[in-house]
C-alpha positions as CSV (number, residue, x, y, z in Angstrom):
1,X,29.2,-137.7,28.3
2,X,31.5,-140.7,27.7
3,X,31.9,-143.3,25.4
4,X,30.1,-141.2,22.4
5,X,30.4,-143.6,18.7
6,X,28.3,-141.4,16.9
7,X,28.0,-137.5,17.6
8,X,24.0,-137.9,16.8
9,X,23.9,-139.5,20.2
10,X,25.3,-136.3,21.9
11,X,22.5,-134.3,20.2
12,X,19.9,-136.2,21.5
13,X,22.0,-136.4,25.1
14,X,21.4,-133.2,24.9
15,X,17.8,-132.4,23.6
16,X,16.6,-134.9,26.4
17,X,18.8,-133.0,29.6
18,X,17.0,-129.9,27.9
19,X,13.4,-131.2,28.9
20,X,14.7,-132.0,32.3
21,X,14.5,-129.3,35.5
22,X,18.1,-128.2,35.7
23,X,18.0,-128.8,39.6
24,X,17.2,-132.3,38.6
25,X,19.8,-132.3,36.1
26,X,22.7,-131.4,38.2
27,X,21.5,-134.8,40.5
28,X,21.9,-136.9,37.6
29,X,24.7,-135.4,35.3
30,X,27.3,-137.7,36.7
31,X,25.8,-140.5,34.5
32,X,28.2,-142.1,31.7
33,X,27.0,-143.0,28.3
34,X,27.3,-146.0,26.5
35,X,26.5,-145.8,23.2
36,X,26.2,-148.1,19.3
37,X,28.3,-150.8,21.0
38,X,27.8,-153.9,22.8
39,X,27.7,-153.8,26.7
40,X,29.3,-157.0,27.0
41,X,31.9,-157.0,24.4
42,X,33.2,-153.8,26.2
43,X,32.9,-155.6,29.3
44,X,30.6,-153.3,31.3
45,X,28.7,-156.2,32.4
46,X,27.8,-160.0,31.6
47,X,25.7,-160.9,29.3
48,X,21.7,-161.0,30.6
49,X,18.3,-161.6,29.5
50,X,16.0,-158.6,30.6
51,X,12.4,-160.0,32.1
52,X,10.5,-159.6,29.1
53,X,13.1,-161.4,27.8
54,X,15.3,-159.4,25.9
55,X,19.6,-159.4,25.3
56,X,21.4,-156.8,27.2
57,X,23.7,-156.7,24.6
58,X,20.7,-154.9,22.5
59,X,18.5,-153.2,24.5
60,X,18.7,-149.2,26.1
61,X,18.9,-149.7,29.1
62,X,20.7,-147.8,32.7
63,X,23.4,-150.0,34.1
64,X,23.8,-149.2,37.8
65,X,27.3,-149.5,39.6
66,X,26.8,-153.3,41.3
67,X,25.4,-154.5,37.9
68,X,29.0,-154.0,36.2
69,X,31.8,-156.5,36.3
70,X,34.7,-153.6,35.8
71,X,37.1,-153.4,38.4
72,X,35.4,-151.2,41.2
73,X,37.7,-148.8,40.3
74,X,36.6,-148.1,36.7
75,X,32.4,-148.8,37.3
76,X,30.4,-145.6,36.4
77,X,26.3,-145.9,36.1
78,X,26.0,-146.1,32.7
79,X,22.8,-145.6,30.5
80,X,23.6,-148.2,27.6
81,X,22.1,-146.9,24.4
82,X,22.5,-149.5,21.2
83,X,20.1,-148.0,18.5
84,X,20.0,-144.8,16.5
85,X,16.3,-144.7,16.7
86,X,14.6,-141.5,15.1
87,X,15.6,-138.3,16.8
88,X,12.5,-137.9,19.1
89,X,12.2,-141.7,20.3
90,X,15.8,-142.0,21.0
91,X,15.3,-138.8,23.0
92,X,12.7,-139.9,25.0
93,X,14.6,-143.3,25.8
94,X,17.1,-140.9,27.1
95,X,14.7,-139.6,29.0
96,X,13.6,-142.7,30.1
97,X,16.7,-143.9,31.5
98,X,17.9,-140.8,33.2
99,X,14.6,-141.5,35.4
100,X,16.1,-144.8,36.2
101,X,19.3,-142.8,37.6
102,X,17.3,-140.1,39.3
103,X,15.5,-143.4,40.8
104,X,18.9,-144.6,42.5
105,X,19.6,-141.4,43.6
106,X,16.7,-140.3,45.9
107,X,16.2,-142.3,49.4
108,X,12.5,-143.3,50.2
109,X,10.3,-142.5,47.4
110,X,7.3,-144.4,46.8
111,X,4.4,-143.4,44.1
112,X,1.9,-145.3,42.2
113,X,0.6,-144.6,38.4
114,X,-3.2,-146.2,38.7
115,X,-4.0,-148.3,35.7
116,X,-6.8,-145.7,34.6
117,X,-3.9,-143.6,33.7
118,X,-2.5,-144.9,31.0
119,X,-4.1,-145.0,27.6
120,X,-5.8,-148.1,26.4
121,X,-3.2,-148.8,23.5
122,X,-0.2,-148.7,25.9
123,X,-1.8,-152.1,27.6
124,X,1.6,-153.9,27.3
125,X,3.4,-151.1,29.0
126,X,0.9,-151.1,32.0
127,X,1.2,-154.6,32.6
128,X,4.8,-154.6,32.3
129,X,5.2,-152.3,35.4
130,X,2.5,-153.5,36.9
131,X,5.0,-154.8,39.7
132,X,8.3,-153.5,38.7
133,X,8.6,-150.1,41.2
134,X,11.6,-149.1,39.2
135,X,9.6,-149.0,35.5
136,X,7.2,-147.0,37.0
137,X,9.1,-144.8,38.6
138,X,11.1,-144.2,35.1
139,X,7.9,-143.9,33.2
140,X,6.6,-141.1,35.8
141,X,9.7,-139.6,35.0
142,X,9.2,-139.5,31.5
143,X,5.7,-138.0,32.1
144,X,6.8,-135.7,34.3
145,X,9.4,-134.3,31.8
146,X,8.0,-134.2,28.1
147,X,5.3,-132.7,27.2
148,X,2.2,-135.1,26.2
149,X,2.6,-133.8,22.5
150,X,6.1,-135.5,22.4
151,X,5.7,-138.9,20.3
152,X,6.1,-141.9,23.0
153,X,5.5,-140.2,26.0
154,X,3.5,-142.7,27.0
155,X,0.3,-140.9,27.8
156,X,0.4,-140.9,31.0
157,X,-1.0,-138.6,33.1
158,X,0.2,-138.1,36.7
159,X,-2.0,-137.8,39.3
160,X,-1.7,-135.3,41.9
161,X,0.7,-136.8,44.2
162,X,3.2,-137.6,41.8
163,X,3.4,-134.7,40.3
164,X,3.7,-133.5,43.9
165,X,6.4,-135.8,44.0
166,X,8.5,-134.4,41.4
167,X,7.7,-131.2,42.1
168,X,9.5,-131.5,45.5
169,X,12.7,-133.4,43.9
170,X,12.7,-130.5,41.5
171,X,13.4,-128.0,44.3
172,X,15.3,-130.0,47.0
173,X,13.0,-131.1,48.9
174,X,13.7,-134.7,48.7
């Protein structure tokens, strides 16, 4: 972990690698950490405007190599993480993110979370991802990984196949 401001960041670094299968872990551990400063003032990458319309500058969010404007030789993904939310939520935007990375890492996946899935209350979520492969992949992730008791998991339950799908990253398979 790189790039630490605040050591409550490492604690919940760690707490959300801990819900994580370690075999899935040591695909993803490479990631650098950005964290309680501004992206852009750093110069990790330019300022941007997320689709839903939010700053870069504020927003958690992973930061993939060709993203950056660093030199080529100093660009590391990066999960970019601004806010010192309570424990558990900041966790599972670690979580989160580190599905975003896992994403990037594994050739030809393809899965689908059907709208029936998700609870009624998360209707902004559902239609955010609606067409955004890489949201719903990170969100499956996030499923997969905490349990449903854990505060912002989403709700979502996975359907057979993508559990399958995980199941088979988890051991190597993919």
């Amino acid at each position: 972990m790189q790039r630490l401001r605040d050591w409550h960041y490492a604690e919940a670094i760690q707490a959300a690698f801990d819900f994580i299968p370690s075999s899935i872990v040591r695909r993803i551990e490479y990631v650098h950490f950005l964290c309680g400063v501004d992206p852009v003032y750093v110069g990790l990458e330019a300022d941007g405007i997320t689709e839903d319309k939010r700053s870069y500058r504020s927003t958690e969010h992973w930061c993939p190599i060709d993203c950056q404007i660093l030199p080529k030789h100093l660009r590391h993904g990066t999960i970019v993480l601004q806010n010192l939310d309570p424990f558990e939520i900041l966790v599972c935007t670690i979580v989160h993110e580190l599905g975003h990375v896992l994403d990037e890492a594994i050739p030809n996946r393809n899965i689908s979370i059907p709208d029936s899935l998700f609870d009624e209350a998360l209707k902004e979520i559902r239609d955010f991802v609606a067409d955004d492969w890489e949201e719903t992949f990170a969100i499956a992730f996030q499923a997969y990984c905490l349990p449903i008791s854990v505060e912002l998991s989403f709700n979502v339950i996975l359907d057979k196949e993508t559990t399958q799908l995980f199941d088979a990253i988890e051991e190597g398979k993919l």
